[in-house]
N, C-alpha and C positions, 0 to 999 in steps of 0.2 A: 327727075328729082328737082324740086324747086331750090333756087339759090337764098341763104342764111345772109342776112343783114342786122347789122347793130344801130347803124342809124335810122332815128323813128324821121325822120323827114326823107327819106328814098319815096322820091315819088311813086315808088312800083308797088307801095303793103295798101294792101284792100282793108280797108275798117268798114265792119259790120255785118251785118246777115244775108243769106240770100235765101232768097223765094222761089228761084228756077235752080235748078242742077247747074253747076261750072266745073268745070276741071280746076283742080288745087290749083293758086294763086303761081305766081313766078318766081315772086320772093317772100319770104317769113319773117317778121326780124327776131332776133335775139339777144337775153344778155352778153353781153361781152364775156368773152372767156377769163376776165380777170374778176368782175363779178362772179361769177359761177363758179371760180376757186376759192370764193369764200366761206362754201359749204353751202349745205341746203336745210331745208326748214320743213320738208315733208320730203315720204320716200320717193326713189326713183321709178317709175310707172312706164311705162310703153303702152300701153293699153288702158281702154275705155270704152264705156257702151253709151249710144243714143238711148238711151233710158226710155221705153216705150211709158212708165208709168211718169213721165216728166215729157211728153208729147213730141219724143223721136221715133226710131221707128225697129230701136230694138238691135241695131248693126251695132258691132265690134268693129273697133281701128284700131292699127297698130300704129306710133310714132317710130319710126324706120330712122329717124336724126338722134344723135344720142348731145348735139347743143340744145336742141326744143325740150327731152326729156329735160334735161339740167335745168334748163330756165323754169321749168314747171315747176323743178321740185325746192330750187331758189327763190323762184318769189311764184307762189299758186297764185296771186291774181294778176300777171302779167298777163296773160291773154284774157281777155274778154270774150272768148266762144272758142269753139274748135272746128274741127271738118270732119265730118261724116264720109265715108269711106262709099256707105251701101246708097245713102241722101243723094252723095254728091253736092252738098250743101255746109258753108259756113251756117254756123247756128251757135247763140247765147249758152254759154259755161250751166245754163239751169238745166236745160235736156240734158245733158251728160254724167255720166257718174264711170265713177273707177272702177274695177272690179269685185272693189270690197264693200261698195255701196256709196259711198262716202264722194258728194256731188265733187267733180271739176270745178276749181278756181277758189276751192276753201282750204 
């Protein structure tokens, strides 16, 4: 399981997409737990598809961390893309949608 960070300067958070398959990052960062008690702005989610008609590849993830859930549903465009489970690839918030249809990161 990858380690939760709040500071966006931890030299260890990968920013941006990948073209070859990686194993999920080492660290993630996160809003802080005092942010995240201030409510959220969209429901709580675990799940998401690589949206085959938005050029993924159709896989299902689960978010397994219930801080990443939280920070989703506090600010939807904190992250800039997700990871792909089936990919094995960070990929842009646009391939992704929730399972209600309704894209990642809006």
């Amino acid at each position: 399981m990858s380690e939760l960070v709040t500071d966006p300067n931890d030299p260890r958070i990968k920013r941006g997409p990948d073209f070859e398959p990686i194993e999920q990052c080492e660290v993630y960062m996160v809003l802080s737990a005092e942010e995240r008690a201030k409510g959220f702005v969209r429901p709580l989610r675990r799940e998401y598809l690589h949206a085959g008609v938005r050029g993924g590849c159709g896989g299902k993830t689960v978010i397994n961390d219930q801080a990443i859930v939280e920070t989703l549903a506090r600010d939807p465009k904190f992250y800039q893309g997700g990871y792909c489970v089936h990919c094995r690839k960070h990929r842009p918030n646009e391939e992704f949608e929730w399972l209600d249809g309704s894209q990642v990161g809006t």
